[in-house]
LODREN-965341 format. One line per field, with one value per residue (C-alpha): y, x, z. Coordinates in steps of 0.25 Angstrom, whole numbers. Last residue first. Layout:
# LODREN-965341
yy: Y / ... .
xx: X / ... .
zz: Z / ... .
END
This chain:
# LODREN-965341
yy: 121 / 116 / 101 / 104 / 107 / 94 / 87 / 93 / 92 / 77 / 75 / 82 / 72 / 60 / 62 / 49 / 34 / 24 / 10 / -5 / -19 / -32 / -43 / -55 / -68 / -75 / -87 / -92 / -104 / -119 / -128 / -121 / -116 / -123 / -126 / -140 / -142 / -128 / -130 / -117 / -119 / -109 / -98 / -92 / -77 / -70 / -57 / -51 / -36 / -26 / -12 / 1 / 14 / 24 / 27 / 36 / 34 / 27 / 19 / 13 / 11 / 5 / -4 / -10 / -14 / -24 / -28 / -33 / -40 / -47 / -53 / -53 / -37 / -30 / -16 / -7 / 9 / 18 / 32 / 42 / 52 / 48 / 38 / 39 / 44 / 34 / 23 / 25 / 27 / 15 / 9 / 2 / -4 / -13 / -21 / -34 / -27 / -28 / -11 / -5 / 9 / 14 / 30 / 35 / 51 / 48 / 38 / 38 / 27 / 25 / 22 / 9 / 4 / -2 / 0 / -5 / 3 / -2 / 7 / -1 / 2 / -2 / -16 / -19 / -29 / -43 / -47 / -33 / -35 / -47 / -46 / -32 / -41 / -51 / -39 / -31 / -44 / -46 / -30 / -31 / -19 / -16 / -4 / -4 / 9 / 5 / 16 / 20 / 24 / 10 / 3 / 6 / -9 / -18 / -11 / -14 / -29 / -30 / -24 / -35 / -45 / -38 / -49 / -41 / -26 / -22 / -9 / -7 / 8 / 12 / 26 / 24 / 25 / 13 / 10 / 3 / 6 / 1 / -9 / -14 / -16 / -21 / -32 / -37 / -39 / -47 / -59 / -58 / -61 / -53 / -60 / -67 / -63 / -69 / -71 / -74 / -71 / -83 / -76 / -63 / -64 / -74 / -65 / -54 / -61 / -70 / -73 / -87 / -99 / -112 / -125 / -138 / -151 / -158 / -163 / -154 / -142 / -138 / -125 / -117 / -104 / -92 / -83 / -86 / -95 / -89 / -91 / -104 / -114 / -106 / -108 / -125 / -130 / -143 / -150 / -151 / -150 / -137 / -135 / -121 / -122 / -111 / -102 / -92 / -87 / -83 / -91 / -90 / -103 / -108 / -121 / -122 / -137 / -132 / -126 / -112 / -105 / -92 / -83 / -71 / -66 / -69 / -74 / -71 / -78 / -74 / -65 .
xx: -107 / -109 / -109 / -96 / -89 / -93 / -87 / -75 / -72 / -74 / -67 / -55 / -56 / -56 / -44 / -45 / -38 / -43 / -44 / -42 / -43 / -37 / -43 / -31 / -28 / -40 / -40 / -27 / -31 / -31 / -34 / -31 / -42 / -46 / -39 / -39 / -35 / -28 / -22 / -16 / -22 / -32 / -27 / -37 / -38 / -45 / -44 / -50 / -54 / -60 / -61 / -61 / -65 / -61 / -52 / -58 / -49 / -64 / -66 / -50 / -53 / -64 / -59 / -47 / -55 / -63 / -52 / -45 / -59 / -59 / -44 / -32 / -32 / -24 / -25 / -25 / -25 / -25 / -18 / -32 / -25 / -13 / -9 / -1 / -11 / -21 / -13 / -9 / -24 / -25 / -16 / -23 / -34 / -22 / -22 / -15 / -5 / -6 / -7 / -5 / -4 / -6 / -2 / 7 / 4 / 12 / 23 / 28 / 17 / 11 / 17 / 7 / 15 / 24 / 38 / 49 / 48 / 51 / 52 / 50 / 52 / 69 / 65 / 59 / 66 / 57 / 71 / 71 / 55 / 59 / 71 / 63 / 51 / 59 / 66 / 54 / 47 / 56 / 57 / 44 / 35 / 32 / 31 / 32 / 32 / 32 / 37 / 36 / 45 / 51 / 37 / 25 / 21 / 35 / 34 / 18 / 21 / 33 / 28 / 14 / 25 / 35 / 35 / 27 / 28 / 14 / 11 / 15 / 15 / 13 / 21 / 16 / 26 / 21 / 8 / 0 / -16 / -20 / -28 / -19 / -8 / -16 / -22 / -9 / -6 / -19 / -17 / -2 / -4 / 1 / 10 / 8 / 21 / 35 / 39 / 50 / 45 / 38 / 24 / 28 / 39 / 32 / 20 / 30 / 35 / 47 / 54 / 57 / 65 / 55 / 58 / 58 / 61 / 72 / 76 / 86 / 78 / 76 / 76 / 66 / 67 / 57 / 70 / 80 / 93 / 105 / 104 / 94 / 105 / 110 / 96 / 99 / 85 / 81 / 71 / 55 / 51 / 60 / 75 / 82 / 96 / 108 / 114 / 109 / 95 / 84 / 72 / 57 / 51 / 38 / 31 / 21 / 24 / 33 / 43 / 46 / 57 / 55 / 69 / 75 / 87 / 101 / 110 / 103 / 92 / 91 / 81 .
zz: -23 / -10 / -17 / -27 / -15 / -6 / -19 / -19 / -7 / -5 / -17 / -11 / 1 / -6 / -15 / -22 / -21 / -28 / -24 / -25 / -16 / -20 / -14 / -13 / -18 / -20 / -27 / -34 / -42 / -43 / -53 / -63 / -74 / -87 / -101 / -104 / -117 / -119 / -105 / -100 / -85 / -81 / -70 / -62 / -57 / -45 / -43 / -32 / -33 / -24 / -27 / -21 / -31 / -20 / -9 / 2 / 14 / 20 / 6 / 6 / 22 / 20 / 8 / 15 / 26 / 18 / 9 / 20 / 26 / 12 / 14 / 4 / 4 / -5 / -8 / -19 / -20 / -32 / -34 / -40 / -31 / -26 / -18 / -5 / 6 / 2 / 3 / 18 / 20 / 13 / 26 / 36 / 25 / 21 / 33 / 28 / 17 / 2 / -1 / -15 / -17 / -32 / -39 / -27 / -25 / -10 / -6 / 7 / 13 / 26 / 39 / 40 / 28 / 36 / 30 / 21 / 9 / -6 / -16 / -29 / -44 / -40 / -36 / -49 / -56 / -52 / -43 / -38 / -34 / -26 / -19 / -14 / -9 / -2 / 4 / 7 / 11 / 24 / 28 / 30 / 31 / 16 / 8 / -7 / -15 / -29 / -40 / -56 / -66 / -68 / -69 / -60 / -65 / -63 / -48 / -44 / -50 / -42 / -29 / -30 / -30 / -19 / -7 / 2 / -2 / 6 / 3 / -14 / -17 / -31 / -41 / -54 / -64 / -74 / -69 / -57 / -61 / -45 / -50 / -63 / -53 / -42 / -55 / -60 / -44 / -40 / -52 / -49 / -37 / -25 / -15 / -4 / 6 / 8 / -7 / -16 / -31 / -38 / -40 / -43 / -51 / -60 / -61 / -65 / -76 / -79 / -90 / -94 / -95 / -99 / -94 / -99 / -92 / -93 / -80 / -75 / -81 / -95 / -101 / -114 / -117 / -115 / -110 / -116 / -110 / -105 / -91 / -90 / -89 / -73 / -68 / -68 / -69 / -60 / -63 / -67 / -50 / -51 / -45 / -50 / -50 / -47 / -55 / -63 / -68 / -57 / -56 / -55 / -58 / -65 / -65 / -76 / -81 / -91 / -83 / -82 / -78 / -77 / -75 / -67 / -73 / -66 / -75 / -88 / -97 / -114 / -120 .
END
């Protein structure tokens, strides 16, 4: 498959640097050279560049992870590491039908969107009108704009959507709005929070216990990269540590479980 005016590249160069450029012209200044984006229309993908000053270069196709982490951003976003596992978490599949509070930049929406598929929805709320434009320019670029509804508004009014399969929520006071949550899953729909802090994760607990949530967890994931040296194959200096807990749970029809039981004790 050859390059076009306008796609979305990887260039890599062979001492692992990596950027995310769009074809045409103009000129893309790395500490290896320059690289004149207008030579690279035309080429196949996995072939091989030089820049300005004879270095090689690699022209390739870009993955999600890419997206994510050299998309414009005004906000932390999720990792890569934390967001393959939400999605897992909260059983995100094609047609499923998610909100996303707490828009920020987009990555975390752009995972949620390629996963729910073309027959599936995202519901992202978010307050600033500032990150819904940085994060719509995002999510169009990615090609998936048009899987995502995107509402600018406080999430302290609530949510329109109701019988929704997953609601994630990545604000500071998360506890406030479970109840929120609550009201627009379904039976069964799962919850996950994000909470960078453990006193976040404290609070968010009660008040998933008190609106009768269940099986909470609490996970952390830590991962670390080793450097691809058969000789001398061991681990990267340095490492992402903690990124963020990440807190899951169920949603169930509390009340109608309560009568049921206290019916089968009379009887």
């Amino acid at each position: 498959m050859k390059v076009k005016k306008g796609d979305d590249v990887l260039l890599l160069l062979k001492d692992g640097s990596s950027y995310l450029i769009k074809t045409g012209e103009g000129i893309k200044m790395t500490h290896r050279g320059n690289i004149d984006l207008s030579e690279v229309v035309g080429k196949e993908y996995g072939s091989v560049g030089k820049t300005s000053t004879g270095e090689e270069y690699y022209i390739l196709i870009p993955g999600i992870v890419d997206y994510i982490f050299k998309i414009r951003r005004k906000t932390q976003i999720v990792y890569p590491k934390d967001a393959a596992f939400i999605i897992m978490m909260l059983d995100i599949k094609e047609g499923d039908r998610v909100i996303d509070a707490g828009l920020g930049s987009g990555a975390l929406c752009m995972a949620f969107a390629r996963y729910v598929g073309s027959c599936g929805k995202v519901y992202a709320y978010e307050r600033r009108e500032d990150f819904i434009r940085l994060a719509k320019e995002n999510l169009k670029r990615f090609g998936v704009l048009e899987r995502v509804e995107i509402k600018h508004r406080d999430i302290k009014e609530g949510f329109d959507e109701k019988e929704v399969d997953a609601v994630m929520i990545d604000v500071n006071d998360s506890w406030n709005y479970i109840y929120h949550a609550r009201n627009s899953l379904k039976g069964g729909g799962r919850i996950g929070i994000i909470c960078p802090t453990v006193n976040q994760v404290e609070k968010a607990l009660e008040t998933l216990e008190s609106e009768g949530f269940i099986n909470l967890q609490v996970w952390e994931n830590l991962f670390r990269m080793y450097k691809p040296v058969p000789k001398r194959l061991r681990p990267v200096d340095r490492m992402v540590a903690h990124t963020a807990y990440l807190v899951f749970a169920t949603k169930v029809s509390v009340e109608e479980g309560k009568d049921e039981y206290e019916e089968d004790g009379e009887g």
